[in-house]
C-alpha positions in Angstrom: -97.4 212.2 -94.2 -98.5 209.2 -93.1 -99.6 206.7 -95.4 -103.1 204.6 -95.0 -105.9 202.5 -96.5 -109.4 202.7 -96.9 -111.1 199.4 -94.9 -114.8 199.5 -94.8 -114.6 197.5 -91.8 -114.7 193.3 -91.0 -118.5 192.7 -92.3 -118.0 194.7 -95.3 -114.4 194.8 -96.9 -112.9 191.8 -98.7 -110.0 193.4 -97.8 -108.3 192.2 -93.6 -106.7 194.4 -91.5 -104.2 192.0 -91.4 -103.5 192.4 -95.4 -102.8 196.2 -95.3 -101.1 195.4 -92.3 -98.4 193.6 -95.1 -98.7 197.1 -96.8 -94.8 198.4 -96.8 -95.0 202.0 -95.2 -99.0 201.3 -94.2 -99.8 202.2 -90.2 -103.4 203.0 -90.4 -106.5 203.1 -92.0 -109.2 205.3 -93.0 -112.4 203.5 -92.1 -116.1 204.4 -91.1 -119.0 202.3 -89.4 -120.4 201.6 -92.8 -123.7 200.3 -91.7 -125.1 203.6 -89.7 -127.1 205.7 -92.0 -126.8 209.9 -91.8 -128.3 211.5 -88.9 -128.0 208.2 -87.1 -125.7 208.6 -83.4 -122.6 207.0 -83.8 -122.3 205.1 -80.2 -119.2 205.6 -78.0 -119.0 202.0 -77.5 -119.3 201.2 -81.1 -116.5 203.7 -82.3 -114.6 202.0 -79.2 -115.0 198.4 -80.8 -114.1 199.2 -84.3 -110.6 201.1 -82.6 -110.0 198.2 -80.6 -110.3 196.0 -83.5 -108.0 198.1 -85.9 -105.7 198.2 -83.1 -105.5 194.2 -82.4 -104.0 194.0 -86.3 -101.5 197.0 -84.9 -102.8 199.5 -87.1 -104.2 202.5 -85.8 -107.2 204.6 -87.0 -106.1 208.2 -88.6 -109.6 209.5 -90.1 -113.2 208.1 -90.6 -114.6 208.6 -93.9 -117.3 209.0 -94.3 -119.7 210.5 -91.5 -122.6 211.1 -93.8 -124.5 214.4 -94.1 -128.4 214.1 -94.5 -130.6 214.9 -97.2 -132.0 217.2 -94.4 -128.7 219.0 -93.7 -128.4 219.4 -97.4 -131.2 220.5 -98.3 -132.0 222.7 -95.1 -135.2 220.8 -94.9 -137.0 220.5 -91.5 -135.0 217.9 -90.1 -131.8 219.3 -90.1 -130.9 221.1 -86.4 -132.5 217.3 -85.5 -129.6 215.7 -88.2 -127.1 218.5 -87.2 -127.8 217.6 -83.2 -126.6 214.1 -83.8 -124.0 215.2 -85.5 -122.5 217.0 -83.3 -122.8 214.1 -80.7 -121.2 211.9 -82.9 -118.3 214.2 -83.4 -118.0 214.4 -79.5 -117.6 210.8 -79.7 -115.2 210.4 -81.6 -113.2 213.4 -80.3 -113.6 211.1 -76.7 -112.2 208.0 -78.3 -109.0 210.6 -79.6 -109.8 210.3 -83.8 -109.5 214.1 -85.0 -110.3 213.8 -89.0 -113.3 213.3 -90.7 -113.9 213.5 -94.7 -117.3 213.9 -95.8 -118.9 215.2 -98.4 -121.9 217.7 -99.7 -122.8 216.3 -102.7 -126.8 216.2 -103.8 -128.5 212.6 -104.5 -125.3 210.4 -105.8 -121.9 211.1 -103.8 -119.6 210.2 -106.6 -120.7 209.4 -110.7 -119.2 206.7 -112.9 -120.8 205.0 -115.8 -119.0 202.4 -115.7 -117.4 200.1 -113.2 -115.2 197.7 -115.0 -114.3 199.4 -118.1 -111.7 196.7 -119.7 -108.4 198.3 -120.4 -105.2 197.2 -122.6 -103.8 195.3 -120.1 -106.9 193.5 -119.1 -107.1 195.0 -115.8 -110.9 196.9 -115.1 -111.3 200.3 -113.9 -114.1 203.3 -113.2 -115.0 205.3 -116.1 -117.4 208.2 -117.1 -118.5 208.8 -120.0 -120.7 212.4 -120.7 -122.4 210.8 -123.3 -123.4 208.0 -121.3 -125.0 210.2 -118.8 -127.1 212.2 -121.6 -128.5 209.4 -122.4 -130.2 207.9 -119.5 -132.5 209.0 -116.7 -131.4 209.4 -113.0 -133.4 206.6 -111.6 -132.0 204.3 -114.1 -128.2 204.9 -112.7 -128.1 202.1 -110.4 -129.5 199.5 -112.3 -126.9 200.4 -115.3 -123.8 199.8 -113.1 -124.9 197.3 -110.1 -124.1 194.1 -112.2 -120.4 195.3 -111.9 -120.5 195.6 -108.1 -119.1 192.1 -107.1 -122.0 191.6 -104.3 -121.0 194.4 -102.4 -122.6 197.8 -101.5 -120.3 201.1 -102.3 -120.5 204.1 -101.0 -123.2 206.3 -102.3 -124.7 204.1 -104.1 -126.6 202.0 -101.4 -129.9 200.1 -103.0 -132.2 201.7 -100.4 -131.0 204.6 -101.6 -131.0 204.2 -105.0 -134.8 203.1 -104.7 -135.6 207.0 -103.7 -134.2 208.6 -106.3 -137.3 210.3 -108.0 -137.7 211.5 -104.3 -134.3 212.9 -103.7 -134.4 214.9 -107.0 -137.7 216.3 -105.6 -136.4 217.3 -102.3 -133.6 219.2 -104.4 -135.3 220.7 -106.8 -135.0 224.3 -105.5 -131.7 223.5 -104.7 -129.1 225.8 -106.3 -125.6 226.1 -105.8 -126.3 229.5 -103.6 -128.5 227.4 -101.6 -126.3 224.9 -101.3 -123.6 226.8 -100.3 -125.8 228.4 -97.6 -126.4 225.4 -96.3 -123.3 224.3 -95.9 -122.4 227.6 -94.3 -124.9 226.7 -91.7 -124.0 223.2 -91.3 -119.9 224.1 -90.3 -120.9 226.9 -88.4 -123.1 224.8 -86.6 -120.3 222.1 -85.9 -116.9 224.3 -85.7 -117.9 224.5 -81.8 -117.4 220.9 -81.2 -114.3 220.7 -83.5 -112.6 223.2 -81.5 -113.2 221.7 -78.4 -111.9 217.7 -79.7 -109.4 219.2 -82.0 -111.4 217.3 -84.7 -110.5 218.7 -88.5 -113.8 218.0 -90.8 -112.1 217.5 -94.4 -114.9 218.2 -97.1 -114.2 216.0 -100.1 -114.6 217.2 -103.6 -117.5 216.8 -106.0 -117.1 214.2 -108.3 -117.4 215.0 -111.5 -116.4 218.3 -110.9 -119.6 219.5 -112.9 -123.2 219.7 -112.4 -124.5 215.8 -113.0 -128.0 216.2 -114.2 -128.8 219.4 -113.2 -128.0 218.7 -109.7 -126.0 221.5 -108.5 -122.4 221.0 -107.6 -120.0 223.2 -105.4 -116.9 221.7 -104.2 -115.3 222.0 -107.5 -112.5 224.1 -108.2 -109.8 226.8 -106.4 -112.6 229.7 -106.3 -115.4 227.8 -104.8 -112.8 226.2 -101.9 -111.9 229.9 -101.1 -115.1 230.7 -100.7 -115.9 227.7 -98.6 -113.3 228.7 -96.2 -113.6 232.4 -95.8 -117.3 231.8 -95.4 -116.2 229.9 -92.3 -112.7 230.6 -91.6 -111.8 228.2 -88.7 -108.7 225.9 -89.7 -110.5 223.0 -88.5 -112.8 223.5 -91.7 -110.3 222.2 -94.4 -110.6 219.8 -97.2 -110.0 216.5 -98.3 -107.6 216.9 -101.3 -108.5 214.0 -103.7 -106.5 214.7 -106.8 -108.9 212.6 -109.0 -111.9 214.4 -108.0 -110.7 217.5 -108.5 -108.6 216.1 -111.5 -111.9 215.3 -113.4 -111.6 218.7 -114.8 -108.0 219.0 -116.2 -108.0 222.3 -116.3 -108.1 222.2 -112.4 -104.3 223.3 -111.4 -103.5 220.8 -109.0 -100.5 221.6 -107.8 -101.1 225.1 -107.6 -104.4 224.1 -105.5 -102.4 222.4 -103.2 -100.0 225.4 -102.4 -103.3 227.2 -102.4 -104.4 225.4 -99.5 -101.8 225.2 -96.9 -103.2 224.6 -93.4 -106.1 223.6 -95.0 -105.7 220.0 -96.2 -106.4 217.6 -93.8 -106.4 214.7 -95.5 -105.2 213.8 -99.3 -106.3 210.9 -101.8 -104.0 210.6 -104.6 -104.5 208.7 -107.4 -104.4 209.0 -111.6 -106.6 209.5 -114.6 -106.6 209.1 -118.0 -108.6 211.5 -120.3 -109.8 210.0 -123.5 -111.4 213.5 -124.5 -112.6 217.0 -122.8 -114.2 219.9 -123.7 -115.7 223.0 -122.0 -119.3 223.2 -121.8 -119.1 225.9 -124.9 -117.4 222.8 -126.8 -114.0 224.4 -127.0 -110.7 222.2 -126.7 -108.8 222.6 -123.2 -105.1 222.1 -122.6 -104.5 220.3 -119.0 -102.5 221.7 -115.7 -99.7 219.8 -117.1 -99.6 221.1 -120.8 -100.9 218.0 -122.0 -103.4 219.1 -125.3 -106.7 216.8 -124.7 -107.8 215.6 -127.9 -111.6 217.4 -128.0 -114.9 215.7 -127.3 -117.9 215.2 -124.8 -116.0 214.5 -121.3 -114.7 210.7 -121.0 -112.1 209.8 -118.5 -111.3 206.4 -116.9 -109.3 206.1 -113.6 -105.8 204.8 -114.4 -103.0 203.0 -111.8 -101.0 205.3 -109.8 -98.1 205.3 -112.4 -97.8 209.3 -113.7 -97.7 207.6 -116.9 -100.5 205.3 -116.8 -102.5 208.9 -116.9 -102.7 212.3 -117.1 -101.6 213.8 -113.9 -97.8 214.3 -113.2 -98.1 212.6 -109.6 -94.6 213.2 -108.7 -95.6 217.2 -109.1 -98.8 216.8 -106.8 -96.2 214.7 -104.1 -94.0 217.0 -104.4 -97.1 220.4 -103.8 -98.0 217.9 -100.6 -94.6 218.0 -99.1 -93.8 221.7 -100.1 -96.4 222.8 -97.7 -96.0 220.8 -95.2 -98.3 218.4 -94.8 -98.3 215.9 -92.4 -101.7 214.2 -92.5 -103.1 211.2 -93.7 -103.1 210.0 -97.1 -104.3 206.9 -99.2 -104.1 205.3 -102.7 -107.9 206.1 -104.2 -109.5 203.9 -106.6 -107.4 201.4 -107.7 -107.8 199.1 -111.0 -109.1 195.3 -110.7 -105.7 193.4 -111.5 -104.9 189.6 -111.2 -108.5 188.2 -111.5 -108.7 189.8 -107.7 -113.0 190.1 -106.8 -113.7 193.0 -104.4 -115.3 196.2 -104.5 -114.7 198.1 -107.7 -112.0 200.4 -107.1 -111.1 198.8 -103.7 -109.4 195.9 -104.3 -105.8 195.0 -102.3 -103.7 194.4 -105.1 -103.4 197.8 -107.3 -104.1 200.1 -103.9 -101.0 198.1 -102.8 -99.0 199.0 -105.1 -100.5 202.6 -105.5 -99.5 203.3 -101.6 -96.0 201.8 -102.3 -95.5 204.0 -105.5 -96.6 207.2 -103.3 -94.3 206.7 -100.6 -91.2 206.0 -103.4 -92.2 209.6 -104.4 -92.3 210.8 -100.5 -89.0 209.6 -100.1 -87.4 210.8 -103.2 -88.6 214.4 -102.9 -87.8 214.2 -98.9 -84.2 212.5 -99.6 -84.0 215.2 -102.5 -84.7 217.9 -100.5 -83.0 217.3 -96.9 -79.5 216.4 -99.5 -79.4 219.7 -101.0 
């Protein structure tokens, strides 16, 4: 395993290179040229700079996340052997400047929901949250404008304000889009870059949908055990593997996630691990559910807030999805995901310095108990 941050890079994190650097156990980063929009070439030279630059801190750079996938691609619109073209290049660039992972994602319109971005908690630290009820009771296009007060002046991921000003015309470009068409289209997409990997050695590591349920109406796929199975036999290359982000998956409880793990050995090529807290769940039929870790959830219309990497902060039983990681093997990157806003720090919600910190220094307490537990037997 080797532990890592997120940095969005120099002009766009309030987080330095030379702060994660102070990380105990940190060696690299996860990072991305965060100003290139999907189908847009990623240069040779610029990949070179940004590597130089992570370098210069003595860090190194062990996945980019995210190379974005186009509407196009998605959607299997006109556009997309033009999108899937640069694609490919950029993949070849990277490959030349020797970075072999890359997370991305095939989610429709919004790459990740929350409806809120600084939920206040006990302590009086802020987190993400979701509420279902929140979501029922507002229209698509008015998503952005309900959380961008909480954003701190910065642009995340997914939610960029050129963007957001389209969405009426994203929701038309998917409005034929099911999830069998969606899965087709991603079929076409890895088949289409699998060439490529296998020549750079380059593992593509498809990141969960997130909520792990359709978000109105827009169909969602990367969502559980059976629909990863499905993604890989339909493409069975081991350089098609998967981003295993415990809260994304984790958004439904039910979601074994230690036994999804195990599931997917060979297959995980890069891991975020972090924590949630369920306030209520309940299938779509309204019944009650009891979580992956026998945990009762009291019942109600899906809210969860994201919770510090502490197993008892939340719900998940992190030593248990540590320990999954380490049972199979896996030697890839991970990072602390989302962390909460603590100490009156003002950064990009979820992706402050201070509770990531401590999240990577709580994961790698776990690494080295389970491997110091194991190799003492």
């Amino acid at each position: 395993m080797e532990m890592t941050l997120r940095w969005y890079g120099s002009k766009f994190d309030t987080v330095t290179l030379e702060q994660i650097r102070q990380i105990p156990g940190v060696k690299g980063v996860i990072t991305t040229l965060y100003d290139t929009k999907p189908g847009e070439v990623w240069s040779r030279e610029r990949i070179r700079a940004l590597k130089d630059e992570v370098a210069a801190a003595g860090l190194r750079i062990a996945g980019i996340e995210s190379v974005n996938v186009s509407d196009a691609i998605k959607t299997g619109s006109a556009d997309r052997d033009k999108d899937i073209g640069a694609y490919i290049e950029t993949l070849k660039n990277l490959g030349e400047e020797g970075i072999r992972m890359v997370c991305y994602n095939f989610m429709p319109v919004f790459d990740w929901t929350r409806t809120e971005l600084a939920r206040v908690r006990e302590d009086g630290s802020t987190v993400l949250a979701y509420t279902q009820e929140a979501v029922d009771a507002i229209k698509p296009e008015e998503m952005f404008s309900s959380i961008s007060g909480d954003m701190n002046g910065t642009v995340m991921p997914g939610w960029e304000p050129e963007r957001m000003s389209k969405v009426k015309e994203l929701f038309a470009l998917y409005k034929d889009i099911d999830e069998e068409k969606l899965f087709e289209n991603l079929k076409y997409f890895l088949e289409k870059i699998m060439p490529v990997c296998d020549e750079y050695d380059i593992n593509m590591a498809i990141h969960p949908d997130d909520p792990a349920w359709s978000v109105f109406g827009l169909p969602r796929i990367i969502t559980n055990q059976a629909n990863i199975s499905r993604m890989m036999k339909m493409v069975d290359n081991p350089h098609n593997g998967v981003t295993f982000c415990s809260g994304s998956y984790g958004t439904n409880p039910e979601n074994n996630l230690p036994e999804m793990i195990r599931s997917l050995k060979g297959r995980i090529h890069f891991a975020h691990v972090r924590n949630l807290r369920f306030n209520a769940f309940e299938r779509p039929d309204g019944s009650a559910v009891t979580s992956w870790t026998g945990e009762k959830i009291r019942k109600g219309k899906p809210d969860f807030e994201e919770a510090c990497h502490l197993s008892a902060d939340g719900n998940f039983d992190m030593y248990e999805i540590m320990k999954a990681l380490y049972d199979i093997g896996f030697d890839g990157p991970v990072r602390p995901d989302h962390g909460r806003m603590i100490w009156g720090e003002k950064a990009m919600p979820g992706y402050g310095l201070y509770d990531r910190a401590l999240g990577a220094s709580y994961l790698n307490g776990l690494w080295e108990a389970i491997e110091k537990s194991q190799t003492r037997k």
